[in-house]
C-alpha positions as CSV (number, residue, x, y, z in Angstrom):
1,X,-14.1,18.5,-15.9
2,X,-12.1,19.6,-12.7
3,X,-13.9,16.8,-10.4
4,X,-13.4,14.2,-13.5
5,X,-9.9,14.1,-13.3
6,X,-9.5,14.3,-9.8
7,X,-9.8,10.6,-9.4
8,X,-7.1,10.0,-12.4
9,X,-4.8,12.1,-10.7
10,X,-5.5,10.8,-7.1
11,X,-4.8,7.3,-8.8
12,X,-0.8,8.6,-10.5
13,X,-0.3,10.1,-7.0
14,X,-0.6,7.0,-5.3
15,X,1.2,5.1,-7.9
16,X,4.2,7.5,-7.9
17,X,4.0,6.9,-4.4
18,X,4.4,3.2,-5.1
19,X,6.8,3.7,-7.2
20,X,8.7,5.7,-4.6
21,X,8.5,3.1,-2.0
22,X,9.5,0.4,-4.1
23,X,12.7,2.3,-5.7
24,X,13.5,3.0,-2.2
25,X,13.0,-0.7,-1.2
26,X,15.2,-1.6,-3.8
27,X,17.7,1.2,-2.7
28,X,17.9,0.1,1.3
29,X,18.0,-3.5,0.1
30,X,20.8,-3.7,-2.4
31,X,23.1,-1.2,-0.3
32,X,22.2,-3.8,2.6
33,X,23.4,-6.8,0.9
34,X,26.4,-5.2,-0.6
35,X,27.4,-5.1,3.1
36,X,26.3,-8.5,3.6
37,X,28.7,-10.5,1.5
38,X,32.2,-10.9,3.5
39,X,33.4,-13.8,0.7
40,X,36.0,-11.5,-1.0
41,X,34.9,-13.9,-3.9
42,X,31.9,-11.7,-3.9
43,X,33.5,-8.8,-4.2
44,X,32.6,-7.6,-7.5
45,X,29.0,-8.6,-7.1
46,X,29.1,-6.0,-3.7
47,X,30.5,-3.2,-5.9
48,X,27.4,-3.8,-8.5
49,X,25.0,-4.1,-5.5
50,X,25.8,-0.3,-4.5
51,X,26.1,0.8,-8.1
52,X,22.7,-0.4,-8.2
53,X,21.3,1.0,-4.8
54,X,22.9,5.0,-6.3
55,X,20.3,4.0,-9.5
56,X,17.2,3.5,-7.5
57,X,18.2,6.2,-5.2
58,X,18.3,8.4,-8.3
59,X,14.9,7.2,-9.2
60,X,13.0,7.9,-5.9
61,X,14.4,11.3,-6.3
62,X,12.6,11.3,-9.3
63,X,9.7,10.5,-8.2
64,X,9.3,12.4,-4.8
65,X,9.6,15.4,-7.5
66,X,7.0,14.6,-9.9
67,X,4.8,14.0,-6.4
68,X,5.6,17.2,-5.0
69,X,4.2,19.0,-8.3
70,X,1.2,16.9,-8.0
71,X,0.6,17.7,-4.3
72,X,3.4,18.4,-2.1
73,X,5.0,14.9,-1.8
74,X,4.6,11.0,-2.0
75,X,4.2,9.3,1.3
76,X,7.1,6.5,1.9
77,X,5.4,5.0,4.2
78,X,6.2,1.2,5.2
79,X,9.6,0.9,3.6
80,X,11.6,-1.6,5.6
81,X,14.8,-3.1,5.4
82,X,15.4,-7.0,3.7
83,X,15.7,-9.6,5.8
84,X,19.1,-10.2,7.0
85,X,21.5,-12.9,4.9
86,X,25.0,-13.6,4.1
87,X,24.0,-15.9,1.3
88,X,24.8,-15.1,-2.1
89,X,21.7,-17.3,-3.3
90,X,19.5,-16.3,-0.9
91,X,20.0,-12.5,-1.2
92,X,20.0,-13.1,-5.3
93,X,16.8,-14.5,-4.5
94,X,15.4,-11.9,-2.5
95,X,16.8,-9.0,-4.8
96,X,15.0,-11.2,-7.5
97,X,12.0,-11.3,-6.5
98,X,11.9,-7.6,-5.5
99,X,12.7,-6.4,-9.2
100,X,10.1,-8.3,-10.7
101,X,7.5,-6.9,-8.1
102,X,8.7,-3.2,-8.9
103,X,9.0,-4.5,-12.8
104,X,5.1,-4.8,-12.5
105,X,4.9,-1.6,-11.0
106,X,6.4,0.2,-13.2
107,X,4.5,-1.3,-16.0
108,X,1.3,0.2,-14.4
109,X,2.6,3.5,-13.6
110,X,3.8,3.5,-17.8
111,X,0.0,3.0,-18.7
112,X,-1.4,6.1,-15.9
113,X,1.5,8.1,-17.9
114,X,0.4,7.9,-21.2
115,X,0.4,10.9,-23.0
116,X,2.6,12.5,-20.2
117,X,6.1,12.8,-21.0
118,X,7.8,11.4,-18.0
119,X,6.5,8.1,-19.1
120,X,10.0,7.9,-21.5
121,X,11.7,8.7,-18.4
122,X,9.8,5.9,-16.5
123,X,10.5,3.9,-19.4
124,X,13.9,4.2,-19.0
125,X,14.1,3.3,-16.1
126,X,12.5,-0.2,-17.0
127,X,15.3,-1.2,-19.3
128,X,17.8,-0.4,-16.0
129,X,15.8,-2.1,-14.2
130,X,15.6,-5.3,-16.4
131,X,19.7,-4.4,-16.9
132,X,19.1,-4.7,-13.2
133,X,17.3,-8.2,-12.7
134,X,19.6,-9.9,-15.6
135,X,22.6,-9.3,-13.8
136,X,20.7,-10.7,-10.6
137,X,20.2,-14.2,-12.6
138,X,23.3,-13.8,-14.1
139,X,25.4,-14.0,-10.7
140,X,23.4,-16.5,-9.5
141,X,25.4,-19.8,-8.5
142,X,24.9,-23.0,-10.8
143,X,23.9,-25.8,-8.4
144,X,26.9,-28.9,-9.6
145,X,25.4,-32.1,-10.9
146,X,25.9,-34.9,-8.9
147,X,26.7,-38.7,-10.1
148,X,23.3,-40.6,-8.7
149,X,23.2,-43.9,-7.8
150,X,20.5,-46.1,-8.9
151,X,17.7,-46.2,-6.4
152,X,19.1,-43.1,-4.3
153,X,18.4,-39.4,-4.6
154,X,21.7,-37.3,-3.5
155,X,20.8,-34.5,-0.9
156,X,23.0,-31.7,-0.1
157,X,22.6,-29.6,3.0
158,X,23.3,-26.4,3.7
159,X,25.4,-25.4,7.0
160,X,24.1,-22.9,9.1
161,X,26.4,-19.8,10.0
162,X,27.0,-19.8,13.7
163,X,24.9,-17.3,15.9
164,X,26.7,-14.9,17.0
165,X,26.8,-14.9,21.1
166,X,24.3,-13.1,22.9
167,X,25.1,-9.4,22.3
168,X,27.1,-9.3,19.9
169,X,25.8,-8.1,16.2
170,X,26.8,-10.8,13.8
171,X,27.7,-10.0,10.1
172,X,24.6,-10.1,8.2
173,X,22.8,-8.0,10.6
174,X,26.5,-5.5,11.1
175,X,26.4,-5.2,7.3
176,X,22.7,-4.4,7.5
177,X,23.0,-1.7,9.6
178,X,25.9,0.1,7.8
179,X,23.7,-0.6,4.4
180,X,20.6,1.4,5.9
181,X,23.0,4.4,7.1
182,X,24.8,4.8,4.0
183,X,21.5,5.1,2.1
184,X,20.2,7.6,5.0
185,X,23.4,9.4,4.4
186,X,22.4,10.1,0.5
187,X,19.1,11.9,1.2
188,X,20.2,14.6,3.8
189,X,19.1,18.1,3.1
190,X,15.6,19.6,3.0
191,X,13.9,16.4,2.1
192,X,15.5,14.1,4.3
193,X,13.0,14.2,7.1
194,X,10.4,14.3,4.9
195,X,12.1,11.1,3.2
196,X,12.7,9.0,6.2
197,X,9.6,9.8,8.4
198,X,8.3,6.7,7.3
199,X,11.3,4.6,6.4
200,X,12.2,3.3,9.5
């Protein structure tokens, strides 16, 4: 019975592990952008950006437990930082699409839980995480309608920022920076080196 299981278990392992990685995605990525967006417009939409990040920080904590009961830890492997933006659609986007990839696997880890009880827990942490991807389309701008002219098809183009000169940091990639030490700065302790090993 022992070597039948084996392969059940091996498969939760690796999908906590996902799950891990994917929180902690989610964490780097929101506390990036929350640094991101200088338009004090944007203000409020930073502050629920970092509330957000503390919520999937929470959640790889959760994880990186149930792993170490398992076995002695899930391997975060790969995480990187979003690409740098200081556009509000663009990192809405981005965030977006991000949610509904962890969405799916979360979905997947539900089904390896059943008849474990941190599956509520995981469960819970869907309906956040839906909370989560409803306030993304929520904040995302309207595009205006334009008047059209018979026979022509409005365009509207999109300014570039300017590049910053050549050594100096410019803001999207200054806010990334303080984004990816603030969520460093979270997980300090015992598990920190074991957290960010592979995170960088």
């Amino acid at each position: 019975p022992a070597v039948e299981e084996a392969p059940a278990e091996d498969g939760l392992l690796q999908a906590l592990s996902e799950a891990a990685k994917s929180k902690l995605g989610l964490a780097i990525a929101y506390r990036v952008y929350s640094e991101s967006l200088r338009d004090p417009r944007n203000s409020a939409i930073g502050e629920h950006f970092k509330e957000h990040s503390e919520d999937c920080l929470n959640d790889v904590d959760f994880f990186v437990r149930r792993s170490s009961v398992m076995s002695g830890g899930a391997s975060l492997e790969g995480v990187e930082s979003p690409p740098a933006s200081g556009d509000l659609t663009e990192i809405l986007q981005v965030l977006s699409k991000m949610e509904e990839a962890n969405l799916q696997l979360m979905s997947e880890l539900v089904v390896l839980l059943e008849g474990n009880p941190s599956k509520y827990e995981v469960e819970a942490m869907m309906a956040k995480d839906q909370h989560h991807l409803d306030d993304l389309t929520q904040h995302m701008p309207v595009a205006p309608e334009l008047p059209s002219v018979a026979g022509e098809v409005p365009s509207v183009e999109e300014a570039a920022p300017p590049a910053a000169p050549p050594g100096v940091i410019g803001p999207a990639k200054l806010g990334a920076k303080k984004g990816l030490e603030r969520v460093k700065e979270v997980f300090t302790g015992s598990r920190a080196k074991k957290l960010w090993s592979g995170a960088e």
